[in-house]
C-alpha positions in Angstrom: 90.2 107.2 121.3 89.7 105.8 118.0 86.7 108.4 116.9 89.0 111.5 118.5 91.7 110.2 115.5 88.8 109.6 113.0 87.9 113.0 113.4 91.6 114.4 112.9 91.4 111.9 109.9 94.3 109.6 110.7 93.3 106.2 109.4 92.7 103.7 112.7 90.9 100.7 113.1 89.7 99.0 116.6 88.8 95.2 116.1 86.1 94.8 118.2 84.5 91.0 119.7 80.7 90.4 121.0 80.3 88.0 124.0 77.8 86.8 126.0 78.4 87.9 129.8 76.4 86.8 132.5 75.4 88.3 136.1 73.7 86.6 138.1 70.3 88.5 137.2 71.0 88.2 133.7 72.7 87.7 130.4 73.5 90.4 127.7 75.6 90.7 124.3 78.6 92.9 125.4 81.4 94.3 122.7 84.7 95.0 123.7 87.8 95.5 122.1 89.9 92.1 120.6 93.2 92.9 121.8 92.6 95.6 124.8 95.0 98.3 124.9 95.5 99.0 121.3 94.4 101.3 118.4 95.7 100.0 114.9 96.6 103.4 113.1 98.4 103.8 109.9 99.6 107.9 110.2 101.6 109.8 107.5 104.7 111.3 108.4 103.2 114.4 109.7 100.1 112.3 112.0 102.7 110.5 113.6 103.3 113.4 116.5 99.9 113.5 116.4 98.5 110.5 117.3 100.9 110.6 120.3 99.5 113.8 121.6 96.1 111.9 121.8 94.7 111.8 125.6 95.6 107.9 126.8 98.4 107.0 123.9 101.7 105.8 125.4 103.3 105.1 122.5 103.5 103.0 119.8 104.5 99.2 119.7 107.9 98.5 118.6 109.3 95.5 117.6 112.8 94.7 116.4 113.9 98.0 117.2 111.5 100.2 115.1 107.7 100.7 115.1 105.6 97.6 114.7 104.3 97.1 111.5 100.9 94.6 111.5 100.7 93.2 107.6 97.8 93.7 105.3 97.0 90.0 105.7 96.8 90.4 109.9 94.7 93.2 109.6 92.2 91.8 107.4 92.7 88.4 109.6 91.3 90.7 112.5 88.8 92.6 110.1 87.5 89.0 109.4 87.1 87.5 113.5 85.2 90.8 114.1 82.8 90.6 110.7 82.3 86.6 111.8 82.2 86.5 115.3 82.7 83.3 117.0 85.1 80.5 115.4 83.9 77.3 114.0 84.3 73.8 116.2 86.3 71.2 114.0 87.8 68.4 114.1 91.2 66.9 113.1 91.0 65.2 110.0 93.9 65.0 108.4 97.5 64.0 109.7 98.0 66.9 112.0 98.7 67.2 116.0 98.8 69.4 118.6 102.1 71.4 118.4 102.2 70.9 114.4 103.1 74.3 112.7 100.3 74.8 110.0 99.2 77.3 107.4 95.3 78.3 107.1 94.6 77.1 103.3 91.5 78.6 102.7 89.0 80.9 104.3 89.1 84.6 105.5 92.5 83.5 107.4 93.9 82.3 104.2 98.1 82.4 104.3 98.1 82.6 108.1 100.6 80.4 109.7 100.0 78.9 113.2 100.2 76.0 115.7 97.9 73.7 116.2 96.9 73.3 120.1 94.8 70.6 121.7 92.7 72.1 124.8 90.4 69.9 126.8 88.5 67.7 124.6 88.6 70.9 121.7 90.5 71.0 118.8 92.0 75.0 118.6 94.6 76.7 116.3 96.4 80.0 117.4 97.7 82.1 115.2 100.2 84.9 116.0 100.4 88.5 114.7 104.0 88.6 114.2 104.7 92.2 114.3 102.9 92.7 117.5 103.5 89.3 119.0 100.0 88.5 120.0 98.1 85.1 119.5 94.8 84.9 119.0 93.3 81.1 119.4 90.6 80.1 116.8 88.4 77.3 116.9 88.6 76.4 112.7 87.7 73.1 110.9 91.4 71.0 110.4 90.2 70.6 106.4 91.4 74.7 106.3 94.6 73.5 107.4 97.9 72.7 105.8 101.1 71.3 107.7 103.9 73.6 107.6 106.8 75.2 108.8 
């Protein structure tokens, strides 16, 4: 989908993750997409018809009434998980617990707001993608983190 758009030139972007999958005769390195389902595309005016006439495009995600708008700093969020791979373990240091609201501080998530989230024995943090209203857990050291609203 996303290389029939590059081809008519509409700007569009796939975030893509690498795991390990295992059968029972063996184990491989398998990308897939991030978030399945969806092609990020930023169309002009006159793209916009077109990227709905693509093969396998239902329509585009609305929220609040109008299309969904994913910010600059989502996109490069998403940019950064795919670039990096796999989150960092880390540990609470500071004053915050699960279900705290918290800003990301520093790093390639920088000005990302969240929760943090206590799974198992793990330390996580989920951010959400407002304008879609996705969440994405990541496994990030507490010293990145910030309480907030």
């Amino acid at each position: 989908m996303a290389e029939r758009l590059k081809e008519k030139r509409i700007e569009c972007y796939v975030p893509m993750k690498k795991e390990l999958k295992q059968w029972s005769d063996r184990k491989k390195m398998v990308e897939s997409p991030l978030i399945n389902g969806y092609v990020f595309v930023r169309p002009d005016a006159l793209q916009r018809d077109e990227v709905l006439q693509q093969q396998g495009v239902l329509n585009f995600v609305r929220y609040n009434g109008g299309d969904a708008i994913v910010r600059d700093l989502e996109m490069a969020a998403l940019k950064s998980i795919e670039e990096k791979g796999y989150f960092v373990d880390g540990h609470f240091v500071s004053d915050l617990k699960p279900g705290d609201a918290a800003m990301i501080q520093a790093g390639p998530f920088k000005g990302l707001r969240g929760h943090v989230k206590l799974t198992g024995d793990k330390e996580i943090y989920t951010i959400v993608i407002d304008s879609i209203d996705y969440s994405l857990t990541l496994y990030l050291p507490m010293e990145v983190l910030k309480k907030g609203e």
